[in-house]
C-alpha positions in Angstrom: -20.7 26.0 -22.4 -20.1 22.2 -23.1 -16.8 23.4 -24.6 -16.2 24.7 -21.0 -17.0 22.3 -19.0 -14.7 19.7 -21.4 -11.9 22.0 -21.1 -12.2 21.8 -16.8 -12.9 17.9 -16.4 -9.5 17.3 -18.9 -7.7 19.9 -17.1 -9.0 18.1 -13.8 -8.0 14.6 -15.1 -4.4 16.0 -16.1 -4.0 17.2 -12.2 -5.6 14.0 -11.1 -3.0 11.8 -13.4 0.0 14.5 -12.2 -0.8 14.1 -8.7 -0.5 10.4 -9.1 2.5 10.3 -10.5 3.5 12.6 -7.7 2.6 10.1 -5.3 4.7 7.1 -7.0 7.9 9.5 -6.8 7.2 9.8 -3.9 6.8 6.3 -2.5 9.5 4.9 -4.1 9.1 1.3 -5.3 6.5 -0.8 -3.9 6.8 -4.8 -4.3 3.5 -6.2 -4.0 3.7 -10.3 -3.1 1.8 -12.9 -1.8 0.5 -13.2 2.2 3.1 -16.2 2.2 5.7 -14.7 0.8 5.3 -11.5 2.9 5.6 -14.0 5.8 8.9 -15.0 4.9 10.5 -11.6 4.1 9.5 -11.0 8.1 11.3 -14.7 9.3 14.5 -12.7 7.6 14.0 -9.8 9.5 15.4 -10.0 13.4 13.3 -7.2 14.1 10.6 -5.8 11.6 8.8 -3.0 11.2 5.1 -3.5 10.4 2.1 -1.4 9.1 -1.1 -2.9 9.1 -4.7 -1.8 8.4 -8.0 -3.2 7.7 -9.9 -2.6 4.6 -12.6 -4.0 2.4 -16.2 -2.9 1.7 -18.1 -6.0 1.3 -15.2 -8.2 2.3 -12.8 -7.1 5.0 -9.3 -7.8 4.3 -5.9 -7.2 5.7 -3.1 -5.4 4.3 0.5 -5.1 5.2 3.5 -3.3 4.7 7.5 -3.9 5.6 11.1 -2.3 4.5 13.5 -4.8 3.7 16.6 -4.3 2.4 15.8 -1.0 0.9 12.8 -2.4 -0.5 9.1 -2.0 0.6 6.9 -4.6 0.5 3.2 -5.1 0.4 0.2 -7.8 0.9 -3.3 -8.0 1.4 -5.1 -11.1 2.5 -8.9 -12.2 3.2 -7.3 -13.1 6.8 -5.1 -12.0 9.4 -1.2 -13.1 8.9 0.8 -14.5 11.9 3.4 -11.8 12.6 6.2 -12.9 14.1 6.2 -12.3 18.0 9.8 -10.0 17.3 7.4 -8.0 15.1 7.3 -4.1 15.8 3.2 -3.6 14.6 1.7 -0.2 13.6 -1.9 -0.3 13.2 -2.6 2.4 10.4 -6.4 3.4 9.6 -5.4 3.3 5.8 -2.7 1.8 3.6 -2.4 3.7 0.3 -0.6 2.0 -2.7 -0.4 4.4 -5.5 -1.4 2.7 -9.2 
């Protein structure tokens, strides 16, 4: 029965790791930078497009996405970033970065 049961849970983790993968495919690349540096990316922009959520169990924390240049980018800070007033804002309940 052990055998079993070793057989599902690395048959489980192979689905797990595929569905991963999946999901970076998927995404296409994702930059990850600093809160300041997100800030500048958006001072390029005229117009950008931003999704934001909250997170954090213990410690809530912002996170952000933007497209630039065919490029997504990503941050997460301990506080709320000044977005540009030219700033289109979604407010998302979740932002998922695969890996």
């Amino acid at each position: 029965m052990t055998n079993g049961a070793y057989v599902g849970g690395a048959a489980g983790g192979v689905a797990a790791a595929a569905v991963i993968a999946q999901a970076i495919k998927a995404s296409g690349a994702i930059v990850r930078v600093e809160p300041h540096d997100f800030e500048e990316i958006l001072r390029r922009s005229e117009r950008p497009l931003v999704v934001s959520a909250q997170g954090g169990f213990i410690s809530k924390n912002y996170q952000y996405l933007t497209g630039y240049k065919g490029l997504a980018f990503y941050t997460k800070s301990p506080t709320e970033l000044m977005l540009p007033g030219s700033a289109e804002v979604i407010a998302a309940g979740k932002i998922w970065i695969p890996g």
